[in-house]
Structure formats: C-alpha cells, structure tokens
C-alpha positions in Angstrom: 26.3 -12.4 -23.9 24.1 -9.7 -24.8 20.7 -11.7 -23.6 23.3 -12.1 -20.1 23.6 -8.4 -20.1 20.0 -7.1 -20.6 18.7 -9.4 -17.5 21.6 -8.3 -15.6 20.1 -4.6 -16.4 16.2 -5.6 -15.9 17.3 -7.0 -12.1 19.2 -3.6 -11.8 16.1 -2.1 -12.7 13.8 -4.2 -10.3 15.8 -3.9 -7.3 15.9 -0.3 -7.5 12.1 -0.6 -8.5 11.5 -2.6 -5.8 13.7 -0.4 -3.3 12.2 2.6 -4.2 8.8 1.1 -3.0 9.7 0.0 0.2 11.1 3.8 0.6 7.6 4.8 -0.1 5.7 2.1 2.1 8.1 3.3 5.0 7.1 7.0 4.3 3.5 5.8 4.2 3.6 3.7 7.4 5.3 7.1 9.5 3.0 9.5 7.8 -0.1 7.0 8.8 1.2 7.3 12.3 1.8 10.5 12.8 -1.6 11.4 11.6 -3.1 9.1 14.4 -0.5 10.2 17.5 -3.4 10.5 19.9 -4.7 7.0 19.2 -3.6 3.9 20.9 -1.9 1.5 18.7 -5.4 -1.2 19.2 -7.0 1.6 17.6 -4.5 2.8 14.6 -4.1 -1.5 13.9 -7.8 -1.9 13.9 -8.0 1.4 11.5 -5.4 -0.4 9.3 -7.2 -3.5 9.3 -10.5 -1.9 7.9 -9.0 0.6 5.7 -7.1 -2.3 4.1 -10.0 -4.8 3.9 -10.9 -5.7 0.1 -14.8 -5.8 0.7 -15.2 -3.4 3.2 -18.6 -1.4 3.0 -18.9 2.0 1.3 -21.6 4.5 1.6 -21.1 5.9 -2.1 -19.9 3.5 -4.3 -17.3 4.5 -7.1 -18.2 4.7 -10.0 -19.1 1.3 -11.6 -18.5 -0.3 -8.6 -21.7 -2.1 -6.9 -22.5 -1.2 -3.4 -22.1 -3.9 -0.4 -25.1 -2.5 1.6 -28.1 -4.1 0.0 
C-alpha cells in the first residue's frame, strides 16, 4: 500500500509538472507573437523554424561549442 501511494503522489507530481509547463509554453507562444505583430505569420513560422533548428549557424559560438561556418 505504501509503494501504491507514493506513485499515486509522483503522478500527482507530474501532472502538475507537466501542466505547469504547457502554462509556460502558452505564455511563450503569445509573448513570441506579440513581439512579431507587424509580421505576417509566413514570416513569424519561418522565424520559429530557424530559431528552433538544432544546427543552425552561429556567428560566435558559445563557449565550447564548435562553429558550423568553416
């Protein structure tokens, strides 16, 4: 009973984990938008799509990180 209890309180904890996120993704996603209100939507989904891309190009790498541009 006691094992039944603590995973009923660790998915407690996760859904309210995980609901807290998407509160935060939402925030994100209208902030995003209202920061680009005199763009057209082509151009804020492109903007998304390269500011999201994994190996995107940099000008000044991080620190440690290796540049793309050769």
């Amino acid at each position: 009973n006691t094992l039944k209890g603590e995973r009923e309180k660790e998915t407690e904890l996760r859904v309210k984990l995980l609901s807290e996120i998407r509160e935060q993704v939402a925030l994100l996603c209208a902030t995003g938008k209202n920061l680009y209100r005199g763009v057209s939507q082509a151009q804020y989904d492109q903007f998304l799509t390269y500011s999201t891309k994994s190996n995107r190009l940099t000008e000044t790498p991080q620190e440690g990180e290796l540049s793309d541009v050769a």
